[in-house]
N, C-alpha and C positions, 0 to 999 in steps of 0.2 A: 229570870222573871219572878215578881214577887205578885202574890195577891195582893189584895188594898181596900180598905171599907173607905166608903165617903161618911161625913157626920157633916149633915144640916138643918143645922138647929134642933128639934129633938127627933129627927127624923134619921136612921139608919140606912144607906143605899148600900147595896151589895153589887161592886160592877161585876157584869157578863165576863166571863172566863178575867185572865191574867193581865198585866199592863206591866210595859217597862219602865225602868228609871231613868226618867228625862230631866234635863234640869228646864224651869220655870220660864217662858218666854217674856219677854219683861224688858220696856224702857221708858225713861223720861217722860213726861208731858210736859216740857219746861224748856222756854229759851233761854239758853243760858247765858251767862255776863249779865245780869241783870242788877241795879242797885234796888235794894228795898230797904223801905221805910218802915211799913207796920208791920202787920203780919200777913206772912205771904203763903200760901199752903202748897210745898213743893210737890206735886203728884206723879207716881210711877202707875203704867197698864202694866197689869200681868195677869198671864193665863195659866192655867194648868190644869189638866183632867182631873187633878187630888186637889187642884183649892190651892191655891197661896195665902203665903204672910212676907210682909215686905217690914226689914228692919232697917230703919234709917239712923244716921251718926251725925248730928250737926254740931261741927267743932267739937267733937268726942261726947257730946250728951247725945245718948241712943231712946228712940222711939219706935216703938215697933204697931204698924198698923194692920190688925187682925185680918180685916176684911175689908173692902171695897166702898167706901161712901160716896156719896154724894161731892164733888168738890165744888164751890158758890166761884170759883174762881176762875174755874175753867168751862163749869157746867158738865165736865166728865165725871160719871164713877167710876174711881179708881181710888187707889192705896196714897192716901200722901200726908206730911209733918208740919203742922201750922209751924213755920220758923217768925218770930218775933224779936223783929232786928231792935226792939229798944233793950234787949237782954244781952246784946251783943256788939264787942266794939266795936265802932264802923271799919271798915275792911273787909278785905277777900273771907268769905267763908267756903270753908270747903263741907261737901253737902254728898256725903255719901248711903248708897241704899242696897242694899241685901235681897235678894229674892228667893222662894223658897218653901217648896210644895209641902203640902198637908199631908201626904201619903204614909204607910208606916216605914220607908226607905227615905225617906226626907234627901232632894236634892238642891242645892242653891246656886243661883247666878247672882256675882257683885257685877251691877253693872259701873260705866264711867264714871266717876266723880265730877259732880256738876259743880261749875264756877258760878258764884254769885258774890253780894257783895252789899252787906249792913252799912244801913247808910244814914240809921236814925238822927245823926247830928248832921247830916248834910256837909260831909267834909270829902266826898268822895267825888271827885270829875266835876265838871263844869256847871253851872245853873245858868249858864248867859241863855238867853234867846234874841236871835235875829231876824227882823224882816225884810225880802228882800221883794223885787220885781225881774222878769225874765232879761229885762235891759242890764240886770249886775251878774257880777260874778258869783256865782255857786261856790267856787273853789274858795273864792277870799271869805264868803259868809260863812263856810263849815269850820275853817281855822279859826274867825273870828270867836264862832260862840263854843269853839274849842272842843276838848274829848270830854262827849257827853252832853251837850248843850242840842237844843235845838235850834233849828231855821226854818220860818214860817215862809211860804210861798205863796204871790199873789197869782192873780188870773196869769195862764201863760204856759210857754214850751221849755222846756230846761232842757239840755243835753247831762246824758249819766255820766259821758266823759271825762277822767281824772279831776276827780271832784275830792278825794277823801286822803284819809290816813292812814297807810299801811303799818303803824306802830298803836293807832287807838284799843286803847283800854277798856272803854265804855261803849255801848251805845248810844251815837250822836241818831238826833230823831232830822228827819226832813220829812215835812210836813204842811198840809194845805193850811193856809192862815185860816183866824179862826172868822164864818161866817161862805166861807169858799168849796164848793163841792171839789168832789173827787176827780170828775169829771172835766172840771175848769182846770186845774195844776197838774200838767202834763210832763211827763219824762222821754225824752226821745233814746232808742237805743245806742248803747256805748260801753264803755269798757272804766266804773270807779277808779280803780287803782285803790283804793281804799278800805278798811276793814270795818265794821262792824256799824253800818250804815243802818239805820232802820226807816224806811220810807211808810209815811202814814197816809193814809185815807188820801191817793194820789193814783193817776194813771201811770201804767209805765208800758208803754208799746213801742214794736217795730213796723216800718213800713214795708216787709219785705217782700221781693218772689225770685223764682229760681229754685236754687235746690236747700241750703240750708241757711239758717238765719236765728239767733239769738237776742232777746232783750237787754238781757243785762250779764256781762260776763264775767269772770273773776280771775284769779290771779295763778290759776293751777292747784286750786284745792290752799291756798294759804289766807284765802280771804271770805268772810264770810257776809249776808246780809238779812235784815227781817223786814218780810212785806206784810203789813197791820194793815187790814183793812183796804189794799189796795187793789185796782184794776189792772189786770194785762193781757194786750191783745195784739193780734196784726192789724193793720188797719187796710190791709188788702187782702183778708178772710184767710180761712182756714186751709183753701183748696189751693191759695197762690207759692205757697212755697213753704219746707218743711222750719218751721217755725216755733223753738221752744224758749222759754222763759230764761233760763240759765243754761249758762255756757260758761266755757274752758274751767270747767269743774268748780264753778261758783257753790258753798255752800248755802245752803237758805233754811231758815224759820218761814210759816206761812200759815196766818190766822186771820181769821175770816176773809171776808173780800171774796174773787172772783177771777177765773179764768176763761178766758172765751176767744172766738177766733183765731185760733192756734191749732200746730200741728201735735201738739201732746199736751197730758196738763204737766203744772209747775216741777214734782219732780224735786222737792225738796223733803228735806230730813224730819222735818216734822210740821203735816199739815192739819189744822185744825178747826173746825168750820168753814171750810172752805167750799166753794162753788164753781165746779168745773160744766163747763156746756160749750156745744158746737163748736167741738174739735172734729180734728179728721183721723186721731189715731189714739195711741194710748192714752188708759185716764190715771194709774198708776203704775208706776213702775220702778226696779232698783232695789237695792238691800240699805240696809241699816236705815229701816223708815216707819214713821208712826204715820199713819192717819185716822184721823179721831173725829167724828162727828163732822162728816163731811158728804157730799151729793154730786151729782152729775147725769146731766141729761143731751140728748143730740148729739150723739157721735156717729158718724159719716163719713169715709172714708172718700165719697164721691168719685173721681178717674184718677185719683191717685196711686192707685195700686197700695197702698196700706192696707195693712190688717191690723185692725186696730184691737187689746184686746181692755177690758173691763183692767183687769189688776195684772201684770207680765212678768214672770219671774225667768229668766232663762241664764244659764250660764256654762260657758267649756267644760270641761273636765281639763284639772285638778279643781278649778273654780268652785263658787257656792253663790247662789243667793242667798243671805243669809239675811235672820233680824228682823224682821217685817211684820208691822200689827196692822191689820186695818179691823175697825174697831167702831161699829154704829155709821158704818155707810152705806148708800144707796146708789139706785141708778136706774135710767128709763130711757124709753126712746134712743135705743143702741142700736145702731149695725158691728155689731163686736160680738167677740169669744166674752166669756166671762172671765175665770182664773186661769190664765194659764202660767205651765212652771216645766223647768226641767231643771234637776239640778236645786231644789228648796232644801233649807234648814231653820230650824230655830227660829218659828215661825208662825203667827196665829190671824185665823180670820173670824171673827166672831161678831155676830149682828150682822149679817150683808144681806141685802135686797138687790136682786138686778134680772130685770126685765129686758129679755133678747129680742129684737125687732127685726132676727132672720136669720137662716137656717146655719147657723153655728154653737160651739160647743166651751162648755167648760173640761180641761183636758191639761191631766198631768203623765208625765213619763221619767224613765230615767231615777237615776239616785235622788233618795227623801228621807230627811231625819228631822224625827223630832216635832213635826206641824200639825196644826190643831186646828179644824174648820167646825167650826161649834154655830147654832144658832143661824143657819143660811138658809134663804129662800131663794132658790131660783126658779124665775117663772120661763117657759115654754124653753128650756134649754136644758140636753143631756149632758150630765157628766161622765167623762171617758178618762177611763187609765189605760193610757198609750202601750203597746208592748213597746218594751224596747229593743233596738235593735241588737241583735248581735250573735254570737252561736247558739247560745243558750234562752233568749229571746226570753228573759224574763226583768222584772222589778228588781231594784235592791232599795226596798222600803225598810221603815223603822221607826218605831213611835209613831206612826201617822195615823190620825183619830178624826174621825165624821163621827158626830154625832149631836141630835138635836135639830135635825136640818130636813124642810120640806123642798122634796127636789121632784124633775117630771120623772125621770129616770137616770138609773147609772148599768155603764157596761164598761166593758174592755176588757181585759188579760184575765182569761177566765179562772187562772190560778189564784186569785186575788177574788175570787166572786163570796166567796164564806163572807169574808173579812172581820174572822175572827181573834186577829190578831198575830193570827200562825205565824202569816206570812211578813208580817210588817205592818200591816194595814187592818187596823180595828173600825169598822162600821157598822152603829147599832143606833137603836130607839130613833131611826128616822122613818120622815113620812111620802111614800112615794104616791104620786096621783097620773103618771102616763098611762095613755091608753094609744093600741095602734091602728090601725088604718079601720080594722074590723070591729074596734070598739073593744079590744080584749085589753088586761091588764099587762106591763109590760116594764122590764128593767129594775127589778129591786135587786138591791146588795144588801148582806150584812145581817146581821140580827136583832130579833123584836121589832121588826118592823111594822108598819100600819100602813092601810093601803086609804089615802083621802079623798077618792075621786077629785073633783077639782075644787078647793078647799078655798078659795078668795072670798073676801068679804064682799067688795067693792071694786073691779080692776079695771074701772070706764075711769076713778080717780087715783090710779097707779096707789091704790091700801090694797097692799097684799097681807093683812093679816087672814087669819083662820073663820071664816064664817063660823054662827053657832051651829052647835051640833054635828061638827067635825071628829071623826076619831082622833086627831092629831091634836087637839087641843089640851090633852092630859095625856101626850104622850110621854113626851119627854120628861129626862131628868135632872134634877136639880145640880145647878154645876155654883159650885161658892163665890168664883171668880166672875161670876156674872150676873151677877144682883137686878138686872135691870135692862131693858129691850131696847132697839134701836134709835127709840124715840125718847128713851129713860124712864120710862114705864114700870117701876116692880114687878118683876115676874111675882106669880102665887108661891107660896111656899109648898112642897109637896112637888107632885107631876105636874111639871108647866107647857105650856106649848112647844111645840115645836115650830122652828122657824124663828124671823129677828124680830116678830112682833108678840107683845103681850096683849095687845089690845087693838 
């Protein structure tokens, strides 16, 4: 274990006792395969208790981005390198980036090399666009306007089946013609055969009930898709059968748009303003996943026996959940757990809001390396560290950091209750506000804490920020990697609040 100063801006933090050398949790916010024209600002999320810097390599010219901005592209703050494809031949560019904490132990994560593709001259894949009506062929119009072209869709039902190219190079767009809602250009469920499909501002639902059922399936993890802006639902609700977007290990991108009357939400690798509601069970879940500026509300399990949870990490042993940002999301009107994990690594949740709508718990157990819950509100829900089973009925925690986070209470494995890092488990400068039956204060972990009594501004309009005149409003401390509140809000420089709102 090494000590560590933080430096924010001219401001020196001293953290509470010791912290280990973790490397930088950190991926993509980028679909990748993509051709560009102008200038495109590729952006990486990264977390870390000491602050990160992210060094990126485009075509062996290195740019290295300090801090965390603002990006106009994606509307996230994060670390990312204006690439300006008129500087670069058209072709494959490979787009490499470095991750890499502030601490005086400096550790680094290279993550995957993103595939993208300069296309300033327009010599790269197809420019045909096709229109067709639900009376033609899908299959003959995606070949026609080729790898990379688009196909505009009039009013109408398409089937997804064997529509596509299992050798495409580009994303080919299908898409509502222009003047046509989303609403109107309907996808019925099936099985592409095809790669790298991107469906725009279009429905894509199943009719299903029974026990399981998928929208749109894939090829066994060899095929991938992106859904812009589109709808997907059951269209015999959420309760009639368990119903999730992807199937037989279909990759996906998934930015903006919506998910609704399903048995899970989308469950894809990287989601980005997206909008989950009235499901009946998970709203995220799975490893190697971003989600970024994204909400969800009405989740209801109703007679299905689901336990539905807010965000689910769970895995065997030898297994891992691994990768996982969720990053400026929310959530309201839940019947669900909020985090739950067994089995977490390499892992951050930072910004989260979620309001429990009945008597269950946010609750982790088991092996944890490496996770960072920074910036959490959770309204009327305990958090619990499970003991784990076994002779010795303890944790094998590691790296694992709460901090900055207004919670009602936490308990569990009382060996863990310091969490001062001893044992694995660092929790400090949070705000707790439970009280029990008798009105007494109740469940605080961790050090420097503040006790908030019930610290909401406004919760008749689900604003869980910090009312004025809260202790917890200058609690917390300033962390580098996170410049800005759930809402993208500046935090203050100095003691900022604790919880995912600045304001």
């Amino acid at each position: 274990m090494r000590k560590s100063v933080f430096y924010f801006a001219a401001v020196a933090v001293l953290a509470a006792g010791q912290t280990f050398a973790a490397r930088p949790v950190a991926r993509w916010d980028v679909v990748p395969h993509q051709r560009i024209s102008g200038v495109f600002n590729a952006g990486v999320v990264a977390f870390h208790e000491d602050g990160v810097k992210v060094t990126f390599d485009v075509g062996g010219r290195k740019f290295t981005a300090e801090e965390p901005k603002l990006n106009a592209r994606t509307g996230v703050w994060e670390y990312f390198v204006p690439i300006d494809a008129a500087k670069l031949p058209d072709g494959p560019v490979a787009v490499k980036a470095v991750a890499t904490t502030l601490g005086s132990a400096p550790e680094s994560f290279e993550l995957p090399e993103l595939p993208l593709y300069a296309n300033a001259k327009g010599t790269q894949g197809s420019k045909a666009e096709v229109t067709i009506g639900p009376e033609d062929s899908l299959a003959d119009a995606v070949r026609k306007a080729g790898d990379g072209g688009t196909v505009y869709l009039r009013k109408g039902v398409y089937s997804l089946s064997r529509i596509g190219d299992r050798n495409a190079k580009f994303w080919t767009t299908l898409a509502a013609a222009p003047g046509m809602k989303r609403e109107e250009v309907e996808f019925s469920a099936g099985r592409p055969g095809g790669d790298k499909l991107r469906f725009r501002n279009v429905t894509l639902f199943c009719d299903a009930e029974g026990k399981y059922a998928s929208i749109i399936a894939g090829e066994n993890g060899a095929t991938c898709c992106w859904l812009d802006e589109c709808v997907m639902l059951n269209k015999k609700g959420r309760w009639a059968c368990n119903a999730n977007v992807l199937g037989n290990r279909m990759r996906a991108y998934v930015t903006g748009g919506e998910t609704k009357e399903m048995s899970n939400g989308p469950g894809a690798t990287l989601q980005r303003g997206h909008y989950v509601h009235d499901i009946s069970s998970d709203v995220w879940t799975g490893s190697d996943c971003l989600v970024v500026n994204c909400r969800c509300d009405g989740v209801d399990p109703g007679k299905t026996g689901a336990h539905p949870d807010f965000h689910q990490s769970h895995a065997k042993a030898p297994g891992w959940v691994h990768d996982v940002i969720l990053y400026n999301v929310s959530g309201y009107d839940c019947k669900c757990q909020g985090l739950f994990g067994i089995r977490l690594r390499d892992s951050a949740f930072v910004n989260v809001s979620f309001k429990c709508d009945c008597m269950m718990y946010t609750q982790y157990s088991d092996d944890m390396e490496n996770v960072l819950f920074a910036h959490i509100t959770l309204v009327d829900q305990t958090w619990l560290w499970r003991e784990a089973k076994g002779p010795k009925g303890t944790f094998n925690l590691k790296d694992v950091r709460v901090v900055n986070c207004v919670l009602r209470q936490m308990g569990g494995f009382a060996a863990l209750a310091n969490g001062d890092g001893s044992a694995g488990l660092k929790v400090w400068r949070n705000a707790f506000y439970g009280k029990d039956r008798k009105g007494g204060d109740t469940g605080e972990y961790g050090s420097e804490t503040a006790r908030a009594e019930r610290p909401f501004a406004d919760e008749s309009r689900h604003h869980y920020a910090l009312r004025a005149g809260s202790p917890a409003l200058k609690h917390g401390v300033p962390l580098q990697c996170v410049p800005a509140d759930i809402n993208g809000n500046p935090y203050p420089c100095g003691p900022r609040p604790c919880g995912a709102y600045a304001k």
